[in-house]
N, C-alpha and C positions, 0 to 999 in steps of 0.2 A: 593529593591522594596517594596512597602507600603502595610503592609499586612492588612489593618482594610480595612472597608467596607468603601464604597464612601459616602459621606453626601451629594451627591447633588441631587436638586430634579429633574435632569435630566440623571439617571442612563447609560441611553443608548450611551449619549454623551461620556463619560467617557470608555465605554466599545469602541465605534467605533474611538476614540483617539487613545486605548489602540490597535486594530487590526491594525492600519495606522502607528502608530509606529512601531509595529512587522513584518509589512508585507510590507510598503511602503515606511518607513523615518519618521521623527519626522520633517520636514521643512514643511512651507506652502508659498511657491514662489508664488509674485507677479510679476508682470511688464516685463520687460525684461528675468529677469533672466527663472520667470516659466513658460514664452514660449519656451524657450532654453531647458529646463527640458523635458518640453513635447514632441517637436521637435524629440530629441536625442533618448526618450523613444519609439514616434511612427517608429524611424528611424530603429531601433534594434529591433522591429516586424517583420518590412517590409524585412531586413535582410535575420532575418532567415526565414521566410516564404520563400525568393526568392532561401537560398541555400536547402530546404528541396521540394521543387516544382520541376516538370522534364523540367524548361524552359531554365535553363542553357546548359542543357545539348544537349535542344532541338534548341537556337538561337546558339550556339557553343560560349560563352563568360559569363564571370561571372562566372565561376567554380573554384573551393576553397577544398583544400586537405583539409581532416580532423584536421589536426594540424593549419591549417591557420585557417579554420573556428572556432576551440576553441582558438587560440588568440585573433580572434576579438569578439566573444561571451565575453570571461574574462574583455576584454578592457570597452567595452561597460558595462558589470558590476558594474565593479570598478568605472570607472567613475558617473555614476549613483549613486553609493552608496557615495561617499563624494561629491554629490549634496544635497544627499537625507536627510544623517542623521548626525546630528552637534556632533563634537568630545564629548563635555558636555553636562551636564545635565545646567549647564548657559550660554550656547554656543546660538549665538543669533540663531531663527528658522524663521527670515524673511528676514533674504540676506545670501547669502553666502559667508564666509570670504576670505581675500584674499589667506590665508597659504591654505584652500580649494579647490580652483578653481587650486592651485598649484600643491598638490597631486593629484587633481582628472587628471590635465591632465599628471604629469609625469608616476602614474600608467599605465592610459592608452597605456603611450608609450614604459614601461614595459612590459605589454603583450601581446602588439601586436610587440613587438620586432622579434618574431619568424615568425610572417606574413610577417615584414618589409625585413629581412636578412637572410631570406627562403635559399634560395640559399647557400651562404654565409656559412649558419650554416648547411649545408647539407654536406659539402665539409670539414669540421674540425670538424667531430662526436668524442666527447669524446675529443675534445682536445680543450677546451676553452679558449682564448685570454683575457686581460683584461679587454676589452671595454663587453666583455662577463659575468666574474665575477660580475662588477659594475651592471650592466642592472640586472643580476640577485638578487642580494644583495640587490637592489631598491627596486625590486619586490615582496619578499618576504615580503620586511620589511611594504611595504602598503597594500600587501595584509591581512596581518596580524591587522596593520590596521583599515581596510575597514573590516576586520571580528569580532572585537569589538565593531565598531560601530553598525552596522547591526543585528549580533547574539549575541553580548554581549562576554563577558573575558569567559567562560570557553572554548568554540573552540578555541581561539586564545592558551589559556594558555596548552592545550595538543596538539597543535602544535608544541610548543616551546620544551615541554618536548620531543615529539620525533626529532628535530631538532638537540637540546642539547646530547641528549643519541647517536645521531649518529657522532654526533664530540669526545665525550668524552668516547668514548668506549672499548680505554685500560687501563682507571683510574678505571673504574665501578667496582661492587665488584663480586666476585663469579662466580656463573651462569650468569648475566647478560656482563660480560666483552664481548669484541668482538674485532676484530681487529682494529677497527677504520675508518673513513675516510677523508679524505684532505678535506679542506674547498672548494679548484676548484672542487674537484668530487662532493661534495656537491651542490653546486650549481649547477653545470653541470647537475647532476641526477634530483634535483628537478625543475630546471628551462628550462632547453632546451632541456626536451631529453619528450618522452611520458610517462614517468616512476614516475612521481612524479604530479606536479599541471596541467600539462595539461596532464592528464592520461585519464586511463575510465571514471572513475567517471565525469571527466568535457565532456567528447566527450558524453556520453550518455545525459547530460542537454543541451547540442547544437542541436544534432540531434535530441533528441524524447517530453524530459521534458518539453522543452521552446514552442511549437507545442499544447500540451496538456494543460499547463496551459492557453496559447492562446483562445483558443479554451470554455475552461470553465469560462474565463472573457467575450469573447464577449457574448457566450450563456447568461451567467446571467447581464450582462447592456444591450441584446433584451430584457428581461422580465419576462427569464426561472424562474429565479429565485423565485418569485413573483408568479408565476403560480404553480411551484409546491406544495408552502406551500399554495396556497387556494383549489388548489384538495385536497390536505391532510388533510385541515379545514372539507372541504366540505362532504369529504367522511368518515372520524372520528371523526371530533368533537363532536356526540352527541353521540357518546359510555361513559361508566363508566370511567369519567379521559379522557375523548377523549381529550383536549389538550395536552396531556403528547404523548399519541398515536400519534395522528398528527407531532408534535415535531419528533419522531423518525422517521416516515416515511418521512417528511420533508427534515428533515436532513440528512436522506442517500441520498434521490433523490438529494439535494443541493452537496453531497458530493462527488458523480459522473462528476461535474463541476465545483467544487469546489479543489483548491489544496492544498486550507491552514485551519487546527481548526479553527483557529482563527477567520479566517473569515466568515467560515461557521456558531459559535457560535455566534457570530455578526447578520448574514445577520436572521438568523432562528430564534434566541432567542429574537431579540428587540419584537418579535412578541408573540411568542412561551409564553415564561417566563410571563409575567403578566398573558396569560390566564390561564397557570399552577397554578399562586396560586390566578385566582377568582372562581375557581372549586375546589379550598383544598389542593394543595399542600402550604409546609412550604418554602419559600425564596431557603433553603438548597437543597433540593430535586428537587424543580422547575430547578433549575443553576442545579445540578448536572447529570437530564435527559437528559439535554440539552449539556452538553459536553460528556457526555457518547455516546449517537448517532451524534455529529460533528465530534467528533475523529474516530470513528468509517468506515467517511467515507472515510476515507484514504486506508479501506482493502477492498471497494466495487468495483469490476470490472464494466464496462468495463474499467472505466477509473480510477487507483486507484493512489495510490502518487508518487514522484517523485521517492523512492528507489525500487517500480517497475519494471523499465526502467532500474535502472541497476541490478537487477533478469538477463534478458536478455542478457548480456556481463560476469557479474561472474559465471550462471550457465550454460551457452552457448544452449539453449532451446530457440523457437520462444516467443513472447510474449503472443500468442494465447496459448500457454502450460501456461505460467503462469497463466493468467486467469481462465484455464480449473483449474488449481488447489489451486486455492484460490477461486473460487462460492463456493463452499459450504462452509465452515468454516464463509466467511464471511455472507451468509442470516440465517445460524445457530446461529450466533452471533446478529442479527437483531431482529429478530424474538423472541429468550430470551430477549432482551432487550424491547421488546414489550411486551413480556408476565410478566417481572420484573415490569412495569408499571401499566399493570393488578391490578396485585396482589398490588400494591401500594394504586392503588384507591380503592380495595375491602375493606384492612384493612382498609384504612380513610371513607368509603364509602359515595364516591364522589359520584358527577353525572357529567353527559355532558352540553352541552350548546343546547341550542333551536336548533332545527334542520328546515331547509328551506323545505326539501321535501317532497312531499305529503307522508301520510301511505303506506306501501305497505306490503302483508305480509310477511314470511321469504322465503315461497316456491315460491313467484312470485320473491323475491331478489336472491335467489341463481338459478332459471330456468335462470335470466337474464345474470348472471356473467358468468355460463357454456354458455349460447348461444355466449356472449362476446369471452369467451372462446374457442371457436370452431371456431370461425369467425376469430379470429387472427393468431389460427394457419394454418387456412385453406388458409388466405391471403396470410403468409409467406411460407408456399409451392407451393404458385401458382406464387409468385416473385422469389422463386427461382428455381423450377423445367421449369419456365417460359423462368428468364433468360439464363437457362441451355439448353435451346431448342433454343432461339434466338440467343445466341450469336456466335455457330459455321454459324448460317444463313447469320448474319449480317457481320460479322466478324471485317474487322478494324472500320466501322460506328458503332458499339454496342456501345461505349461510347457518341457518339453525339446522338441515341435516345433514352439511359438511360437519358441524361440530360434534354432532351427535356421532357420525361416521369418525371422527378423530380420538373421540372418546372410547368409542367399543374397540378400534384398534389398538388403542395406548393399553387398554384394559386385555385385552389378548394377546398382547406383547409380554404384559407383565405374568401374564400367567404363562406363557411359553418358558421366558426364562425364569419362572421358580422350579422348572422340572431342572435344572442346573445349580451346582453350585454355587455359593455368591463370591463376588470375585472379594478376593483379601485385597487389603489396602496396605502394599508394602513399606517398609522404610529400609533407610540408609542402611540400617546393619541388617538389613534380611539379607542371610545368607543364599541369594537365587543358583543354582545348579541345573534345575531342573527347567522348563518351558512350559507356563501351562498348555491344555490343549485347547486347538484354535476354537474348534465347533463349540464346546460350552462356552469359552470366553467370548465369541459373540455373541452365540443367542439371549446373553443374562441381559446384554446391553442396549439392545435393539431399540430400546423407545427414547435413548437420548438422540437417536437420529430424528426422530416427526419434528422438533420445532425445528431442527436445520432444515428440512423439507420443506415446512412452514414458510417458511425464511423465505429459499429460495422459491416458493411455487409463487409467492407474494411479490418477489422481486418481477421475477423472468416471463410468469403468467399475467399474473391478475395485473400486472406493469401499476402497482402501487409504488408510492414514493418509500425514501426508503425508512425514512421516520418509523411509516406507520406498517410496513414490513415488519419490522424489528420490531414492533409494540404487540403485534400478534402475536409472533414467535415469544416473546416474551411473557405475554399472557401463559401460551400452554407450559413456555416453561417454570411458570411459578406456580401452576397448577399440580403438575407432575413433582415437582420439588415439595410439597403439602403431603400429596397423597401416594408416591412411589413408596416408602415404607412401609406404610400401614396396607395397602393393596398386597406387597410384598410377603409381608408378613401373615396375612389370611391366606395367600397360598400358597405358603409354605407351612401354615396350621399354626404359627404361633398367633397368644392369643393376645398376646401386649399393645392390642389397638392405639389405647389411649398416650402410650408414653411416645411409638412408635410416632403419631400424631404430632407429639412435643417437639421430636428430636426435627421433623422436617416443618414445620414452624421456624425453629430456630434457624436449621441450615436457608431458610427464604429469608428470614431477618439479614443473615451473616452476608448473604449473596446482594440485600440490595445493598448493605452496608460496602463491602470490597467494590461494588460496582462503584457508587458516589467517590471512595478515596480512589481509588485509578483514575478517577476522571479532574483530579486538582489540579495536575499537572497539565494536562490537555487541554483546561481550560486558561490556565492563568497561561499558556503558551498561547494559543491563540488569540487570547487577549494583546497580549505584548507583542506578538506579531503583527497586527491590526495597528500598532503606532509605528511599524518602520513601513505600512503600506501605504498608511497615512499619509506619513512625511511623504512618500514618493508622489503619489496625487497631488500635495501643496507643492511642493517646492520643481516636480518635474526632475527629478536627480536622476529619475530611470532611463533618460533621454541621454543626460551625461554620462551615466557609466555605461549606455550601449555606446555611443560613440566613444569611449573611453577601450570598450572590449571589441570592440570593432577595428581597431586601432592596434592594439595588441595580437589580436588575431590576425594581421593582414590582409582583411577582407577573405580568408580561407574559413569554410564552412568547418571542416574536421579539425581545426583550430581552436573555432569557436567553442564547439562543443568538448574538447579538452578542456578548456579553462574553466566552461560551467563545471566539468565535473569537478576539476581542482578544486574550486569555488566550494562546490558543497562536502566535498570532504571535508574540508578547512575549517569551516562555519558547523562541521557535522563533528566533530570536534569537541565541541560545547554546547553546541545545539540541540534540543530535540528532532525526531525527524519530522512535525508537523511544521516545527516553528521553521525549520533549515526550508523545506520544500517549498511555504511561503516565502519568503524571503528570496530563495533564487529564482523560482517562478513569478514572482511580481519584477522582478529588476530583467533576469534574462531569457524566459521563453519566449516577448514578443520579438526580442532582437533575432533569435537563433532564425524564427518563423520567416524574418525581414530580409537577414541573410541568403539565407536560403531560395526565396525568391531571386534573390539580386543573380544568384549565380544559379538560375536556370531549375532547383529543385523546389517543389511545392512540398513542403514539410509540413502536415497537419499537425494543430495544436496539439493534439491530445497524444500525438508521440514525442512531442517535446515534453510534456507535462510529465508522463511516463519516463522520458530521460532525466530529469531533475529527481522524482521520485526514488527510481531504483539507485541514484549516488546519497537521496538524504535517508533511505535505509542502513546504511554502511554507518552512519552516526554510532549505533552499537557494536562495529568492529572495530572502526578506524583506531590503530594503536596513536598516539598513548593513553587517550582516556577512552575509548572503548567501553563504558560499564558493562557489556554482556561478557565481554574478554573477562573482566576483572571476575564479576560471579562464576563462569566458568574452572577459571582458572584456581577461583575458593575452594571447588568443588573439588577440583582436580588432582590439588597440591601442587601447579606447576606454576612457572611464572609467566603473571600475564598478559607481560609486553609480549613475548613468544608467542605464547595464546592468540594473541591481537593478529601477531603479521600472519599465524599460520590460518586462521580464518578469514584472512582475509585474503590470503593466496586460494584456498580453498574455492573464496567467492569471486574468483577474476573470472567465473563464467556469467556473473551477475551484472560485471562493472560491463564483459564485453555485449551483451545481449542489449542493452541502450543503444551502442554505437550502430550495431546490425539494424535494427527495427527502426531506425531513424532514415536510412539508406532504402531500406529493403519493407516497407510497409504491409508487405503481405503476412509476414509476423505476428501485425496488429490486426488479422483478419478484416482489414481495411480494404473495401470492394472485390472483396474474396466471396465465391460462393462454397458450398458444403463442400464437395469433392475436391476442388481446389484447396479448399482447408483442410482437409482429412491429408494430402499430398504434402502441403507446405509444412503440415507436424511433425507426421513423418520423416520428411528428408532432413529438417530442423533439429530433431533429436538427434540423429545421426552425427548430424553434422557438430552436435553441441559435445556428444562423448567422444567425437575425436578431437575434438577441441580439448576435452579434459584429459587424455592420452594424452597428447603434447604437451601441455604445459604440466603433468604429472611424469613426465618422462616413459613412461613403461604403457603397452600396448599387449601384447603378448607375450613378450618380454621388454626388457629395457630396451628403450630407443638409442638406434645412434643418431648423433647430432644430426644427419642429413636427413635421417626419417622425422625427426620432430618439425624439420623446416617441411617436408611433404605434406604431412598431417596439419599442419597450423595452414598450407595453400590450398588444401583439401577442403579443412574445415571453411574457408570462405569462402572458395569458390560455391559450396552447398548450397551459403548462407546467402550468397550474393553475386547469382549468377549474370546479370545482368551489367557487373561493372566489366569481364572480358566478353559479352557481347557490346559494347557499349565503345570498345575498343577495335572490335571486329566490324563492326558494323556500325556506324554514328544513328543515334535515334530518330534525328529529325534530319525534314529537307528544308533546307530555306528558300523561299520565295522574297521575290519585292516586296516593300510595303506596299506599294503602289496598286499590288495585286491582291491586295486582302479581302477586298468585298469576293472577289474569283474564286479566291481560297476557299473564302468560309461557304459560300454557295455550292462548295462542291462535295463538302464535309456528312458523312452519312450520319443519322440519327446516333448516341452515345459516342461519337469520335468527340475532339475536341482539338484545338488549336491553338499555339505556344506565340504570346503578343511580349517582346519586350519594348518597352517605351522609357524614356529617359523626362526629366520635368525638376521641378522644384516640391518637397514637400509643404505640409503647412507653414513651418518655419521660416520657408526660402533657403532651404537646404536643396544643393543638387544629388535627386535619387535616382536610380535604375530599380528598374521592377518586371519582373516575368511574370504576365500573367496568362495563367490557362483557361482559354475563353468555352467553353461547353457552349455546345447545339442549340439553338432555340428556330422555332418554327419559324417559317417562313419560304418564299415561293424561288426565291433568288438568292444573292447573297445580301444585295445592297435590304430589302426587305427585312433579313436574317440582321442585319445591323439595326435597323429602327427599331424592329422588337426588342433587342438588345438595348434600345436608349441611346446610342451611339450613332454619331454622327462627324465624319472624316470632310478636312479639305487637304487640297495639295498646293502646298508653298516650293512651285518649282520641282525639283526633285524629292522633297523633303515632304513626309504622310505626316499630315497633326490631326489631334484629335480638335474638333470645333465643339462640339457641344456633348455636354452627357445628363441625359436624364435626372432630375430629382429623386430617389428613390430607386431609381432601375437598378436590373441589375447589372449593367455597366457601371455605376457609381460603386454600389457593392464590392465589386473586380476589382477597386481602386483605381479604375479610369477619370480623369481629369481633365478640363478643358487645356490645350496649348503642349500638352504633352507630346512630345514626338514619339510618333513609332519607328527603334530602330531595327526592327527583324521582325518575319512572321514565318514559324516554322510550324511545317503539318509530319504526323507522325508516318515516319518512314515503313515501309512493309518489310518487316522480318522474320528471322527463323524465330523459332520459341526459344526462351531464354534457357528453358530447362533442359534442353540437347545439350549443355554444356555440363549436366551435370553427367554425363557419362564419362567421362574421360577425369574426371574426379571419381569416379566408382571404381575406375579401372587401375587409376595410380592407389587407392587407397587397395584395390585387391592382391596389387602386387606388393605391398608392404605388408599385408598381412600372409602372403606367402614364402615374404623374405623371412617375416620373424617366425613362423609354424615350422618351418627349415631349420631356422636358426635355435629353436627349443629343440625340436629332435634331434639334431645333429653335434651339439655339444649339453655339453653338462653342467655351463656357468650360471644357468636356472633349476635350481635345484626344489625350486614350487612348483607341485604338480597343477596342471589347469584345472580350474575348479568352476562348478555350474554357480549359476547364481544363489 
């Protein structure tokens, strides 16, 4: 890849080349062929739309087992992808070759082999035929392929490596030997069974992936797109650096509809980036704010990326729980990166651009925002306490007059904003100077928000899967995408109904179209992912590299979780982030969870899952292949290894926010209630922009070195008050084993009690394990243990466990017969953790009155303090 900057004097070309390559193919069909192209693309919309819709289910025909439906998803991939993109970098990009149209259709018939001989292959499980090897072997070998073409050699080539380690695994050396497997099981396992390429990982990009990225191409070819970055103009542009500002809000908003960097760096920055640097940013900085908030919005709910979706399937939680616990982290992340921005323009002291709207003062600006403020949440409890009252009235008709009700709104949105200007659709050489103003630039756009509404009231309310969330939403948005013109245009009086008609026909053709090609890559990643998960289920290699990382880490938990992240930079590198966050989550979120036990902390999956996640986002910064660096940087004229480190200095509030919320749970809104959460946001934010003052050096003026170490013990003390209580005060009391029945009898209802026992695993490996025993009824304690399935004798001094239930939930705990118990600790009574945050409030006050001193009292700051 070409690391110097672009010399052309059309920067942006270059960079939406560079997305269309990464996201779309490198071909640009004509004639026959790239209506074929298009055809097959809108064909694989309409698909999955129709198996993710209740109409199958509802005409009684067209219904598709999960396994059929990811054959044909894979098919339709594959195929696409050796339309899409030419074997070579000289491989021609305006036909496709014959050897092409060869693979593309033998793939196809490769994976859809299991749709074909359904039956068939149901009836000789594990016992494959030759005609079965072959088909397999095909398959493999173009899928592999079609994953070089698409994502490039590093997925392909640690595929191979674990394909290879699983044939060759009574040669291997050491710890890594294994017993091997036949090249029929091999195949067998990866190719026909659910265990390998059409596992979760591809059944989750059939069912929920393909749906959601749908859904965010049609939104953004209606015009969402487009709209969001001019409120964000409109409403920021004339702050200190407001481009930069804009930029980030832009960009998350882009990035909720958005499923690729790349192309959120593209669609935001053609725009974004030159006003960055005609307000003062340098080329570097400009590119590097701009992929900092693109990548970014892959961790922004509702709708966040594709490794998401499968959160859902590895940690077995609705998707409404994921979200619940990834809000915070991600607007705490936003918000720094807002405020890193700040502080950007203060030290260059920038200014904003002209602003369109009249003066107003600050107190008539924020009376408006609360009254905003009040009126919308007033709105949303009267649709929902509304709907909660109508719909046991209405009962089966509650859906036909929610629509009707969605319809007369859409239709009175759109007539709100024709009394508005239409917004222009800018490009690259508009010369912008001016801001439009905020109030028309929202009200034109008000009804690309109902399907996000849609979206969310289907997620959060109606607690639908999220398949068929995103098929609703999806519906209104191909409704509105039909008829927003022509509606438009009646009232605005023009009378060009018919053509009006055509043009958003076409733009819903174009939308299913860009939705199918964004999704080749997501697919043929998770396919190829699904054989290094493969390999780990046959061969158990997951077992060897925990004890491999276990080993490396010194049995040290904050060790551990270094190397994961190492691990997924490394692999994020070349990886995708679907495929990287597979791949480190199948080998190492069970060890981090096992770890963590051993040494006393209960680490919930789903914050490991989350720590894996927010390092294989970084895949579009990590320099040297970075591709949102590189499109950036197209954009910018800078160079985009620079680009790379400085987005990615940028994003150390990204990389630290995993380490926090792994420690500190309440982050994850994890057994948090409302007010508690409202608190923990609060102080969290705080905590996260003195985090970005430190490691940006400048605060109210430049920090000196003492004050950046202040602010960096500041910032975690906020974050993680509980490790100098923890210090001051030890958590737990130990007690005997011997007095465990005592203990837990004495334990009030929601307490719980800390059991470490020492034993052999399944293996006859020697493990240590903490487990956190929770309340169950009972009159006494020993009673409180039988309900538990649990049952203690005493070998002399030494407490073992005798028996544990089948099924109870003792067994559950990971309780075992012969286990020793060596400590049982009940939790200690103390002060509240958050007292601690005072004297963090108090050193951070005083450094904020050392440097308000140190601005008025000399003159080596020469930027007046500027509001936001």
């Amino acid at each position: 890849m070409n690391t110097t900057p672009p010399s052309t004097e059309r920067p942006d070309v270059d960079a939406r080349e560079l997305a269309a390559v990464a996201d779309t193919g490198g071909r640009k069909l004509q004639g026959v062929t790239g209506r074929l192209l298009l055809i097959v693309a809108v064909t694989w919309s309409l698909f999955q739309l129709w198996i993710t819709s209740p109409l199958p289910y509802t005409l009684g025909f067209g219904v598709f087992s999960a396994t059929e439906a990811r054959s044909i998803h894979l098919a339709f991939a594959l195929f696409l992808a050796f339309l899409s993109w030419p074997a070579l970098k000289r491989s021609p990009t305006d036909r496709v070759p014959v050897t092409d149209w060869v693979m593309a259709a033998v793939a196809a018939f490769c994976a859809l082999y299991i749709y074909l001989f359904y039956a068939q292959l149901s009836n000789r499980p594990g016992n494959p035929i030759t005609q079965d090897v072959i088909v397999g072997v095909m398959g493999l070998i173009l899928l592999l392929e079609g994953t070089r073409r698409a994502l490039g050699p590093p997925l392909m080539i640690v595929a191979l490596v674990f394909l290879g380690y699983s044939l060759a695994g009574p040669y291997m050396p050491g710890m890594l030997a294994h017993r091997g497997v036949s090249f029929e099981a091999l195949i067998n396992h990866q190719w026909l069974t659910t265990q390998g390429v059409f596992g979760i990982a591809l059944g989750v990009s059939t069912s929920f992936v393909f749906l959601f990225v749908l859904f965010g191409a049609l939104l953004d070819k209606a015009g969402a797109g487009n709209y969001f970055i001019k409120v964000a103009f409109s409403m920021l542009g004339h702050y200190r650096g407001g481009p930069a500002k804009a930029a980030v809000v832009a960009s998350g908003l882009t990035g909720l509809i958005s499923g690729s960097s790349i192309a959120n760096t593209v669609t935001t920055g053609t725009f974004t980036i030159p006003m960055m640097k005609r307000v003062g940013f340098s080329s570097t900085k400009a590119g590097a704010v701009e992929v900092a908030s693109s990548v970014n919005g892959q961790i922004m709910p509702p709708v966040m990326g594709a490794a998401a979706f499968l959160m859902v399937e590895y940690v077995g939680i609705p998707y409404v729980e994921v979200i619940k616990h990834a809000f915070l982290p991600a607007m705490i992340s936003y918000i720094a990166l807002f405020y890193i921005v700040h502080l950007e323009a203060m030290k260059a002291g920038m200014q904003g651009l002209k602003s369109a709207n009249p003066p107003k003062p600050w107190l008539y600006k924020l009376l408006g925002f609360a009254t905003g403020l009040v009126g919308l949440m007033a709105l949303s409890a009267a649709v929902y306490y509304g709907l909660g009252w109508i719909k046991p009235m209405l009962g089966e008709s509650t859906p036909w007059v929610v629509s009707i009700a969605l319809v007369l709104i859409y239709v009175g949105l759109l007539k709100l904003g024709a009394r508005y200007p239409e917004l222009e659709v800018d490009t690259p050489e508009s010369n912008i100077t001016t801001l439009p103003q905020t109030r028309p630039t929202v009200m034109v756009g008000l009804h690309y928000l109902l399907p996000v509404v849609v979206l969310v009231w289907c997620l959060m309310v109606e607690r639908l899967s999220p398949g068929l969330s995103a098929f609703w939403a999806t519906v209104l948005m191909m409704v509105i995408m039909v008829t927003q013109r022509p509606l438009s245009a009646l009232f605005r009086g023009r009378l060009a109904l018919g053509e009006n008609l055509r043009e958003g026909v076409h733009d819903l053709w174009s939308g299913l179209v860009d939705g199918a090609r964004n999704m080749i890559g997501i697919g043929i990643a998770t396919a190829t992912a699904g054989i290094i998960v493969g390999a780990v289920s046959q061969t158990g290699v997951g077992l060897v590299l925990a004890d491999l990382v276990e080993h490396l880490s010194m049995g040290s938990l904050f060790l551990m979780l270094l190397l994961t992240a190492v691990l997924s930079l490394i692999l994020g590198m070349g990886l995708p982030t679907t495929a990287n966050y597979i791949v480190v989550s199948a080998l190492l979120a069970p060890v981090i969870v096992q770890l963590g036990q051993q040494q006393g902390l209960i680490v919930p999956l789903i914050a490991v899952h989350l720590f894996v996640f927010y390092f294989g986002i970084m895949a579009d910064v990590t320099p040297p292949v970075g591709l949102a660096s590189f499109a950036a940087a197209a954009i910018s004229g800078a160079d985009p290894i620079r680009t790379g480190f400085q987005a990615f200095w940028y994003s150390l509030r990204t990389a630290a926010l995993p380490f926090l919320f792994i420690f500190n749970t309440d982050l994850l809104l994890i057994n948090v209630d409302l007010w508690h959460g409202i608190v923990v946001f609060v102080v969290a934010t705080v905590a996260m922009l003195v985090f970005a003052a430190a490691t940006q050096g400048w605060f109210i003026v430049r920090n000196r070195w003492h004050e950046t170490i202040l602010l960096l013990l500041v910032a975690f003390t906020l974050f993680r008050p509980g490790f100098w209580q923890d210090m001051i005060v030890p958590p737990f009391e130990e007690m005997p084993p011997a007095q465990i029945a005592q203990a837990y009898g004495e334990l009030e209802e929601g307490q719980s009690m800390r059991v470490t026992v020492e034993g052999v695993d399944e293996y006859g490996a020697p493990m240590r394990l903490v487990i956190e025993v929770p309340v169950v009824e009972g009159d006494n304690g020993q009673a409180r243990l039988e309900n538990l399935g649990l049952s203690l004798r005493e070998d002399g001094d030494t407490t073992l466990v005798d028996t544990v239930g089948w099924g109870s939930q003792a067994s559950e705990l990971g309780l075992d017969m012969d286990q020793t118990i060596v400590s049982v600790e009940l939790t200690r009574e103390r002060f509240a953790k958050e007292w601690l945050w005072i004297p963090a409030l108090l050193i951070l006050a005083l450094i904020v009155y050392c440097q308000r001193r140190r601005r008025t009292n000399h003159t080596e700051s020469a930027t007046p303090q500027a509001a936001f």
